[in-house]
C-alpha positions as a Python dict, from the first residue, in 0.01 Angstrom:
ca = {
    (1, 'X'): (0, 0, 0),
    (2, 'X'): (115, 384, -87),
    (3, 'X'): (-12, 661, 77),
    (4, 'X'): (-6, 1023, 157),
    (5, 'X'): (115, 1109, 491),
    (6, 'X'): (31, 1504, 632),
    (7, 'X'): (129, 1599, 982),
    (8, 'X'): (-141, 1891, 1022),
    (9, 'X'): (20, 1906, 1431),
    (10, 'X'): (221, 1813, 1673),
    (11, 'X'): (-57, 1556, 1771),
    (12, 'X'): (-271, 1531, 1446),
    (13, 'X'): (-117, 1309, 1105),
    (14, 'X'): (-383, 1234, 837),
    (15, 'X'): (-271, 949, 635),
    (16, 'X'): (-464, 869, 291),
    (17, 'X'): (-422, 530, 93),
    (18, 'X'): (-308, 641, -255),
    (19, 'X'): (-577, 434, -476),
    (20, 'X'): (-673, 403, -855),
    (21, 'X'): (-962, 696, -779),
    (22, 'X'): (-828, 928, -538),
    (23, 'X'): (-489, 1098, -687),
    (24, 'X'): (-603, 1443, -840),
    (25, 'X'): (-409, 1785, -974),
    (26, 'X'): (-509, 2079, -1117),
    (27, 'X'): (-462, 2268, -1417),
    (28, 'X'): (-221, 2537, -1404),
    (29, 'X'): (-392, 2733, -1634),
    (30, 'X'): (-762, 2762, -1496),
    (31, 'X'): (-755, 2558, -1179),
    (32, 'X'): (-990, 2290, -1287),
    (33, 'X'): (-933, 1950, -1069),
    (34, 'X'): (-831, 1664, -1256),
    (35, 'X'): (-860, 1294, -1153),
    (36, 'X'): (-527, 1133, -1280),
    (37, 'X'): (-438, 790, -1319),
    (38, 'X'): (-39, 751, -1244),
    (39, 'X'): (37, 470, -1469),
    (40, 'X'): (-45, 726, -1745),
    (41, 'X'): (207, 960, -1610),
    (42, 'X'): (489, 722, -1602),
    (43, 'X'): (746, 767, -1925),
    (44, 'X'): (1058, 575, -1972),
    (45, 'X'): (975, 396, -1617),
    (46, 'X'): (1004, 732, -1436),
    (47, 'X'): (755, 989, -1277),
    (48, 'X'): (837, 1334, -1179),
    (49, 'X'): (582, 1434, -955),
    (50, 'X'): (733, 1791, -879),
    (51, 'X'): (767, 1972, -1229),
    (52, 'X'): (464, 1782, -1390),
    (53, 'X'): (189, 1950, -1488),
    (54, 'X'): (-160, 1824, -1655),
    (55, 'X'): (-376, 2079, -1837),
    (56, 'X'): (-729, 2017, -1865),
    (57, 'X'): (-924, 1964, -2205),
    (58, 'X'): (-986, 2319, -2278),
    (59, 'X'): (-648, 2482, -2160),
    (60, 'X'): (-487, 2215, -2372),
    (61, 'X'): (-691, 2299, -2666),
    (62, 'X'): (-622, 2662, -2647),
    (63, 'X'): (-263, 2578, -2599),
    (64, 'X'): (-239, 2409, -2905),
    (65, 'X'): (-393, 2690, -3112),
    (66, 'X'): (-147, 2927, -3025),
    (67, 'X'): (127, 2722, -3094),
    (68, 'X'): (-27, 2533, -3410),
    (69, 'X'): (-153, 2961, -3585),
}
């Protein structure tokens, strides 16, 4: 089992069982939360956690316009 482990206090620790259905992200362009499945972000057998970022539909859509004019 993986999991998520927060100590909120000196007394108080929240620990969450990473699952399938409960590892989310936003987009860094509007915010939107985005359920994400980690095998998906896995390339070459690694995962960066820290510098990757997942746009939503939309964002990614207007991304692509501006680079594709």
């Amino acid at each position: 089992m993986f999991y998520v482990k927060t100590q909120l206090s000196e007394n108080t620790v929240i620990t969450t069982e990473i699952t399938d259905d409960n590892v989310f992200t936003r987009c860094p362009d509007c915010g939107k939360e985005l359920s994400i499945d980690l095998n998906d972000m896995i390339e070459d057998g690694e995962i960066d956690l820290e510098y990757t970022a997942v746009c939503c539909e939309d964002c990614y859509d207007k991304r692509c316009k501006k680079v594709f004019r």
